[in-house]
C-alpha positions in Angstrom: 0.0 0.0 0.0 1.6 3.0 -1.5 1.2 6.4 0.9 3.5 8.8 2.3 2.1 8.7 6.0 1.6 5.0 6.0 5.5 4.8 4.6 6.8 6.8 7.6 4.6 5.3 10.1 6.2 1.7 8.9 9.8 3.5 8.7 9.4 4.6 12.5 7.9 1.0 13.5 11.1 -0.3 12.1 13.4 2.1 13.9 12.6 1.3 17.4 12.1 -2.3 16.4 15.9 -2.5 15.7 16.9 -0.1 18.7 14.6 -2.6 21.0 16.4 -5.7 20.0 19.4 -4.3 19.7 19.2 -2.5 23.5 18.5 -6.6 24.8 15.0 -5.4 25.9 13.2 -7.9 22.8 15.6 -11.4 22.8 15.2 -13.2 19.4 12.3 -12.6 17.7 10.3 -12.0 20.7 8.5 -8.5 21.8 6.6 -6.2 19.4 6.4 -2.9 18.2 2.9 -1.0 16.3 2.1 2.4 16.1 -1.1 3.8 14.6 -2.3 6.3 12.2 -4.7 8.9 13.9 -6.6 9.8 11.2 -7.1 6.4 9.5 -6.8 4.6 12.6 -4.4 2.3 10.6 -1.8 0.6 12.4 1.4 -0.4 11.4 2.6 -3.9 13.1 5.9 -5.9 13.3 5.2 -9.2 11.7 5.3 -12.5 13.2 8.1 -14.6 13.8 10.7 -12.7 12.1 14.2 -11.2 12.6 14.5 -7.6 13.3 17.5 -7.5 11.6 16.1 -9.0 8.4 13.2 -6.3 7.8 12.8 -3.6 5.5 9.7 -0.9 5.7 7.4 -3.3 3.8 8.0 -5.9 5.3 6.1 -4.0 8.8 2.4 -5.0 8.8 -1.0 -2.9 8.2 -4.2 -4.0 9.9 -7.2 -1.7 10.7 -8.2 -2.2 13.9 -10.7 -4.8 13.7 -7.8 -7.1 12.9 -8.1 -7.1 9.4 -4.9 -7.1 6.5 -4.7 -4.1 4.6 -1.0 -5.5 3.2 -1.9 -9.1 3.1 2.6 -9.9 2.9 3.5 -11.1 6.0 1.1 -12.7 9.1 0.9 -9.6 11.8 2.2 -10.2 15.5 0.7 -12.8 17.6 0.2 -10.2 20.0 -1.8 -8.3 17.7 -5.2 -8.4 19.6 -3.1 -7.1 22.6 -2.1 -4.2 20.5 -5.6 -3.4 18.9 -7.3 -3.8 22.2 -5.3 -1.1 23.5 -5.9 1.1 20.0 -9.8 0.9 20.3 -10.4 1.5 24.4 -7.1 4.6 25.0 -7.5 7.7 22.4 -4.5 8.8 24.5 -2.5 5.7 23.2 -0.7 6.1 19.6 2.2 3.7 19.9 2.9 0.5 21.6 6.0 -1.1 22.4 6.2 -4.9 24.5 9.2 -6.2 25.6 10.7 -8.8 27.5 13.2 -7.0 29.0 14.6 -9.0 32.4 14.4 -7.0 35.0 11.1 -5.8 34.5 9.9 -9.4 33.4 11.4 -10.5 36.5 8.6 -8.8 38.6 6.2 -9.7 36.0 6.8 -13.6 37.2 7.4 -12.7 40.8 3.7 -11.3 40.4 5.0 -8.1 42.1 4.1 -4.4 40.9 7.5 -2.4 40.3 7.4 -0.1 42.6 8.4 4.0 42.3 11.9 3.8 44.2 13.3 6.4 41.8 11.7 9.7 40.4 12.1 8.9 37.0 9.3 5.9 37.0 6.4 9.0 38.4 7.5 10.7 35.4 6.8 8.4 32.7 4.2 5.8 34.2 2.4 7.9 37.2 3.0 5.6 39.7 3.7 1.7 40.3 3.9 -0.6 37.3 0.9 -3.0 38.4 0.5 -6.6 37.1 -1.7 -8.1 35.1 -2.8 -11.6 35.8 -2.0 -14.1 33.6 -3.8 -14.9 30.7 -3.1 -17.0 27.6 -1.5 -14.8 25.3 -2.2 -14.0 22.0 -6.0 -13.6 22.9 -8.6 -10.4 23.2 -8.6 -11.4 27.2 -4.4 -11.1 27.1 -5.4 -7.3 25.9 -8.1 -6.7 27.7 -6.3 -8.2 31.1 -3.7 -5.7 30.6 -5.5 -2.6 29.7 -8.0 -2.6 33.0 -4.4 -3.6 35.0 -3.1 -0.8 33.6 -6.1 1.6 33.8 -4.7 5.6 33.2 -1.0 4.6 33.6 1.5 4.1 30.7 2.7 0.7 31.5 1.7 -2.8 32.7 3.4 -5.9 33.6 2.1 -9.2 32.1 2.3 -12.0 34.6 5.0 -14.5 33.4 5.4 -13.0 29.7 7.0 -9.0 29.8 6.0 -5.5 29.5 3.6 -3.6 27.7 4.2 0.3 27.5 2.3 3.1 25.4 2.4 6.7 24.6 1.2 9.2 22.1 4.4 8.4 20.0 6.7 5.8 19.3 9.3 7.8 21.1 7.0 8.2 24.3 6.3 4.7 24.1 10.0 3.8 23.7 11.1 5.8 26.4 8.4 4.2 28.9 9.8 1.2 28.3 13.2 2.0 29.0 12.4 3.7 32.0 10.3 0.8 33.8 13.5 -1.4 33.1 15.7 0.9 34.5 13.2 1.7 37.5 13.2 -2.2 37.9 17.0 -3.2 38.3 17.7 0.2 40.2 14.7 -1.6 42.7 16.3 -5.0 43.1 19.8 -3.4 43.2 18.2 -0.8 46.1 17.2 -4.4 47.9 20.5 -5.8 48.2 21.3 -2.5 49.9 18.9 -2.8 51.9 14.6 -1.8 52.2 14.0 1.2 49.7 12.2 4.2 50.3 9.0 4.3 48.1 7.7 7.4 46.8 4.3 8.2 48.2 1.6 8.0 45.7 0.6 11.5 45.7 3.9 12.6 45.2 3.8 10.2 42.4 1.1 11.9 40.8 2.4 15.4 41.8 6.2 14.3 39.6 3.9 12.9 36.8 1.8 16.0 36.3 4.9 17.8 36.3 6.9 16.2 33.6 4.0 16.2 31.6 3.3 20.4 31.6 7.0 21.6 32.2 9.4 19.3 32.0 11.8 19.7 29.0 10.7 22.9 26.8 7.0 23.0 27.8 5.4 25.6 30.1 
C-alpha cells in the first residue's frame, strides 16, 4: 500500500524495532512494536516470527483495527489483539511497544508491581507498574487483562510474559519502556542494599503531572 504517511509510520515501527532488539529489551524474535495512524486509525505492526535484523519498511504489517490485513505480505504479530485492544479503548495511546526486557519481566513472574523507588518511573508511568494476571496470550482477554491492570497509567506488567508500554508516540512509548527497566534493576539493586524508600503515591502523581506540563521545553 503506497502512501507517504503510512510509509513513515512503517519506517518509524522499524526504527525502534531494531533499537529494542538491539538494546536486549526484545531477545530473538520475541516482543513487538505497532504504532497507529490517527486519522485512519491504521496501524502499522511488526510481523510475526521474524528477525528484526532481516526487515525492511514493507515488510512492517498494516491492519485496521478490527484485525483485518490491509498489506496481506506477512502474518501480523501474535500479539496483535493485545495491540488493537489497546488502540480501540485509550484515544490517548498512539504507539505500543512490549518487551521482554529482564528486570522488569522479572517482577512480571514474581507477580509483584515495580514499585516507584526512583523519580524517573512517576515521570513516565504515574506511579507503580501493576501486574496483570496471567492470561493465555495471543488472545482479546491477554489485551483486555492488561488494559484494565493498567487503567490511566503508561505501563503494565504481564504475569509470566514482559511488558507492555504506550504513549502518544513511538518515542513516548520507547522511552516508557526504558524507563520501567531501568526503575526495575535500580529496585532490586536498592534491595541488596537494603529496604528502599517508596515514593508516596501523591507525590507520584504530583512528579507525573509535572513532567507532563514543564518538563523539557513546555510551560
Amino acid at each position: 500500500m503506497k502512501n507517504a504517511k503510512l510509509t513513515a509510520l512503517r519506517e518509524e515501527v522499524l526504527g525502534y524495532s531494531l533499537k529494542m532488539s538491539r538494546s536486549g529489551m526484545a531477545p530473538a524474535t520475541w516482543g513487538n512494536v505497532s504504532a497507529r495512524d490517527p486519522e485512519s486509525g491504521i496501524v502499522a505492526i511488526t510481523p510475526s516470527g521474524m528477525e528484526y535484523e532481516t526487515l525492511t519498511p514493507e515488510d512492517i504489517c498494516l491492519v485496521d483495527l478490527d484485525g483485518n490485513k490491509i498489506d496481506p505480505k506477512w502474518k501480523p504479530s501474535t500479539e496483535t489483539p493485545l495491540h488493537l485492544t489497546f488502540y480501540r479503548h485509550r484515544s490517548d495511546v498512539n504507539a505500543i511497544v512490549h518487551t521482554h526486557s529482564i528486570f522488569a519481566t522479572a517482577f512480571a513472574c514474581a507477580n509483584q508491581e515495580i514499585p516507584v523507588v526512583v523519580a524517573t518511573l512517576a515521570s513516565g508511568v504515574g506511579g507503580r507498574v501493576p501486574v496483570a494476571p496471567y492470561q493465555p496470550s495471543g488472545t482479546e482477554e491477554f489485551g483486555l487483562g492488561a488494559l484494565k491492570a493498567m487503567g490511566d497509567r503508561t505501563a503494565v506488567l504481564l504475569a509470566n510474559h514482559g511488558v507492555v508500554a504506550v504513549g502518544a508516540s513511538l518515542k513516548d512509548a520507547y522511552t516508557v519502556a526504558e524507563l520501567v527497566e531501568n526503575a526495575a534493576k535500580i529496585a532490586v539493586y536498592a534491595r541488596v542494599l537494603g529496604e528502599p524508600w517508596e515514593i508516596p503515591a501523591d507525590e507520584a502523581r504530583r512528579i507525573r503531572e509535572k513532567y507532563l506540563t514543564k518538563y523539557g521545553q513546555k510551560g
